[in-house]
N, C-alpha and C positions, 0 to 999 in steps of 0.2 A: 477556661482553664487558667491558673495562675500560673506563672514560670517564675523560677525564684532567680532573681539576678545579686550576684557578687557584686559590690561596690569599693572604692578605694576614697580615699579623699579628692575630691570634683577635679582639681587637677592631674589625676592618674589615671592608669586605664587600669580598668576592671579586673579584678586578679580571680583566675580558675577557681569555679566552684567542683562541690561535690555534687552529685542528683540523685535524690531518690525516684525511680520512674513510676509514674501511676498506673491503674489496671488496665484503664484502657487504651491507653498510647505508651509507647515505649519510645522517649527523647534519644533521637540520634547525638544531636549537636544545637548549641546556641551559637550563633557568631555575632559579632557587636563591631561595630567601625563610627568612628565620626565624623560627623557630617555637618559641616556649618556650625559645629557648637552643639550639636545636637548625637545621641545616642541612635543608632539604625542597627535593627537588630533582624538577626532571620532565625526559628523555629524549625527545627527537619524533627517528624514525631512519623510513626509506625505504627497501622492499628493493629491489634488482638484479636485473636478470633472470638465471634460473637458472644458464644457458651464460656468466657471469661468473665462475661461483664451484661449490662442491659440488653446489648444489641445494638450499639451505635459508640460513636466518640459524639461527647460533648464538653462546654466547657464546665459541665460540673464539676470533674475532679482537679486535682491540684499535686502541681509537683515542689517539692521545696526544696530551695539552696540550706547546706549544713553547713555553717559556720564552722571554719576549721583555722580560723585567726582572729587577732583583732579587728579585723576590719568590718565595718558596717553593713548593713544587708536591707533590703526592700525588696518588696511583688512589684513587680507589674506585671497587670493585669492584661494577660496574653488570652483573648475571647479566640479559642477555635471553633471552627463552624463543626453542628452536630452532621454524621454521614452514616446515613443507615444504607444496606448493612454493612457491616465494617471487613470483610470479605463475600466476595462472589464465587461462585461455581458455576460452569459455563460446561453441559455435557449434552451427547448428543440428542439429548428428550429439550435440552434448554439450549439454546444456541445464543441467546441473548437472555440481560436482565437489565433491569434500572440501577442506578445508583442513585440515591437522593443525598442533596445535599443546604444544608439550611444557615444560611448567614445569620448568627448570634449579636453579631455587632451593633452600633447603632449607627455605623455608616453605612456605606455599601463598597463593597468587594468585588475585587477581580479575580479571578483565578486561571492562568494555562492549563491546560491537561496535555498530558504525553505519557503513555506506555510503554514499559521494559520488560525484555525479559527478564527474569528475578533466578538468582543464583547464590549459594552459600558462601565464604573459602570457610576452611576447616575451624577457622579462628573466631568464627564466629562475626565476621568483616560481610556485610550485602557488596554485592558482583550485580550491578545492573547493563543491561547493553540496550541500547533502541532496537524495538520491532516494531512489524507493520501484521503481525500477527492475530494481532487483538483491534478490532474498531470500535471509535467515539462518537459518539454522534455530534458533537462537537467538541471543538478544540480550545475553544475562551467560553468561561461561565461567568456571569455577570450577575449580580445576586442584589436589590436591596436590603434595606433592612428589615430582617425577619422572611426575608425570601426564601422559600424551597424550590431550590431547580432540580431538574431530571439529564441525568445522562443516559442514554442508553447504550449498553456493554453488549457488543456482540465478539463473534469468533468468527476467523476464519478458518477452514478444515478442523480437522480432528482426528489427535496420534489414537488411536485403537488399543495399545498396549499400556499407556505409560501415561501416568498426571505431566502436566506441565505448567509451571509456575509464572506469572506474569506482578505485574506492579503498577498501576495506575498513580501520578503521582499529580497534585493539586498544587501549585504552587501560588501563593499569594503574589499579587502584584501592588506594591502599596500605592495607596490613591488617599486623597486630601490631607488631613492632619494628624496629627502625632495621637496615638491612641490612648499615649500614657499622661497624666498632666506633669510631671518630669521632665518633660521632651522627648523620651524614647518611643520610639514607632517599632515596631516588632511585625513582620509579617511572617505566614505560616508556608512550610510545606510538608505536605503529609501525603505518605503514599500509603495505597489501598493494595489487600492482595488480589488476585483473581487467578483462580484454578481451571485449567481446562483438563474434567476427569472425565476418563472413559468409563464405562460401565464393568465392571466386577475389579477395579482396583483395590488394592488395600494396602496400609501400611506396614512392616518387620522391622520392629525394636531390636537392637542387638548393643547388649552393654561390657565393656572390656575395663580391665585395665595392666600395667604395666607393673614391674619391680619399680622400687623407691631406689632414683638416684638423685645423688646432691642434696636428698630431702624434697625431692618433688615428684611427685604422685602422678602419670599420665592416663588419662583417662578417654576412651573414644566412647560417644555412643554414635552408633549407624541407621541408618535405617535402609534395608534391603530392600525394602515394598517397593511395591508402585504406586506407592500415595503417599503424600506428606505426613508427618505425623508430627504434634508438637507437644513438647516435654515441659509442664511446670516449671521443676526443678531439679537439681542432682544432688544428692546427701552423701558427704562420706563420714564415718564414725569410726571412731579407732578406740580397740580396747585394750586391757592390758592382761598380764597369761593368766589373771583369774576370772576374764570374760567381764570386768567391769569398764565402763565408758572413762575414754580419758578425755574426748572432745567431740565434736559433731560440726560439720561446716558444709554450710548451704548455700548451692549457687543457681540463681533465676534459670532456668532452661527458657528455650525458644522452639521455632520453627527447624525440624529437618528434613527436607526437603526428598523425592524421592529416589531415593540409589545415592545418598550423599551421609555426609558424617560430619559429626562436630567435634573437635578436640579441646578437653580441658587440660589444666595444671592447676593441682591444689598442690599448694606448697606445707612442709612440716615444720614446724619448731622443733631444733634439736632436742628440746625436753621428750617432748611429743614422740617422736622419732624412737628416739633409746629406747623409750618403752610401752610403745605397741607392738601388739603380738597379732592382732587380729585387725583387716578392714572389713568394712561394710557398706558397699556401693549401691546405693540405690535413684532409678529415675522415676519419677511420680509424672505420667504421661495425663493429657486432658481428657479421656475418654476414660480415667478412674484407672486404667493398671498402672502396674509397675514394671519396671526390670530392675534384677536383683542383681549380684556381681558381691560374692565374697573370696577373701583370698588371705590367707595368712601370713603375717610381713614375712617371715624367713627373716635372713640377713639384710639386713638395709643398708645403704650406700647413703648414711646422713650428714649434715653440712649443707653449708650454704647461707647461714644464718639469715633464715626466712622466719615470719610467723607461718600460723599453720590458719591457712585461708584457700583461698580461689584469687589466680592472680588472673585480670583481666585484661586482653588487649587493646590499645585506643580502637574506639570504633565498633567493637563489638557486642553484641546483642546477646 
């Protein structure tokens, strides 16, 4: 995978990039510090569930820096190891599985492993805590180059009523030389999910949203189930009182976890605002439905002087 790095002129530090994230990993964060002269960089990426993508994270795709100044830009080439599959289910017909994981690189790789449990806040921010919930068959993977190792993912007990969400996370330990011919070293950490589902769970979509105050649009969607469910994307579209489109604005969905909720804010342009009569709320879920959610502005409470988008929190997915 390529990771698009922000640059300054060689005596600066690196000024914030934009990212667009690829299909199969979703980039938490890049950090950069210097080190002897030299760029050291860390990688935090999220996989996707399988039915997104091939069935693995590899480094075939590529995410890129958007130049949003003068300043100059290069790849470095950040090789993540492919890991099939890129989520687990752990129930009680399967109490264990593999994970396979394969150093791309042409050196060889260290990796820790450690397990969380995996949690939402409403913002769309991951809440992880240490459990001993979930066992590893080991805890350091050692990989040469073009190495497939095995982990093996087991459980302990099993809730009866309710999924429960865990995280396996891989974190690179760098070892010999700089990966980049630059000098930059970049190592990865990427956490996996793993579900421990009981038998007859499922997931309840439920999509809401709020009056327009200030010019911003609140939006929940929930999921009631007892299974995770995860959402594409969420569209809102605003018409005007002759039922013609005045804009449409699309924000990535994720994972929502079960008996949890996600909160959005699409913000409006005063223009926008004045004269919508009508919204149109929609979530495009990965199992092909939808939830629908329409609602007519009434009186808007507009202001604020926002464009009309999806504001996003740092850190959120």
């Amino acid at each position: 995978m390529g990771v698009g790095v922000r640059t300054a002129a060689p005596s600066g530090r690196p000024p914030r990039a934009k990212w667009r994230p690829a299909m199969r990993v979703r980039l938490r964060w890049l950090s950069l510090i210097l080190l002897s002269g030299a760029w050291i960089g860390s990688v935090m990426a999220d996989t996707a569930p399988e039915n997104t993508s091939p069935g693995n994270i590899s480094s075939s795709s590529a995410m890129d820096a958007l130049p949003d100044d003068g300043a100059s830009a290069f790849l470095i080439p950040v090789k993540l190891p492919t890991i099939t599959p890129t989520q687990l289910y752990l129930t009680p017909d399967t109490k264990s599985a593999p994970l396979r994981v394969t150093n791309e690189r042409d050196t060889a790789v260290r990796f820790a492993l450690s397990v969380f449990a995996w949690g939402m806040r409403t913002d769309g921010t991951l809440r992880l805590e240490p459990t001993e919930a979930i066992r590893l068959s080991t805890d350091i993977l050692k990989l040469a180059p073009g190495e497939t190792g095995e982990i093996q993912v087991a459980v302990k007990g099993q809730r009866d009523d309710r999924e429960e969400a865990y995280r396996i996370r891989l974190s690179e330990h760098a070892e010999g030389e700089p990966v980049a011919a630059n000098g930059m070293q970049v190592t990865a950490a990427i956490t996996v999910p793993v579900f421990r589902r009981p038998l007859g769970t499922h997931p309840a979509g439920w999509l809401h949203a709020y009056p327009v105050e200030a010019g911003t649009l609140s939006i929940v969607l929930a999921n009631r189930g007892s299974a995770h469910l995860f959402a594409r994307d969420i569209t809102v579209q605003g018409e005007d009182a002759d039922g013609l489109p005045l804009f449409a604005i699309t924000r990535d969905g994720w994972y929502i976890l079960s008996d949890d909720r996600r909160e959005y804010a699409a913000t409006l342009a005063d223009d926008d605002c004045r004269r919508v009569r009508h919204l149109r709320l929609t979530a495009h879920l990965l199992d092909g439905s939808t939830l629908e959610k329409g609602m007519e502005a009434g009186e808007l409470l507009c202001g604020g002087n926002h464009p009309t988008g999806f504001s996003l929190p740092n850190g959120a997915l």
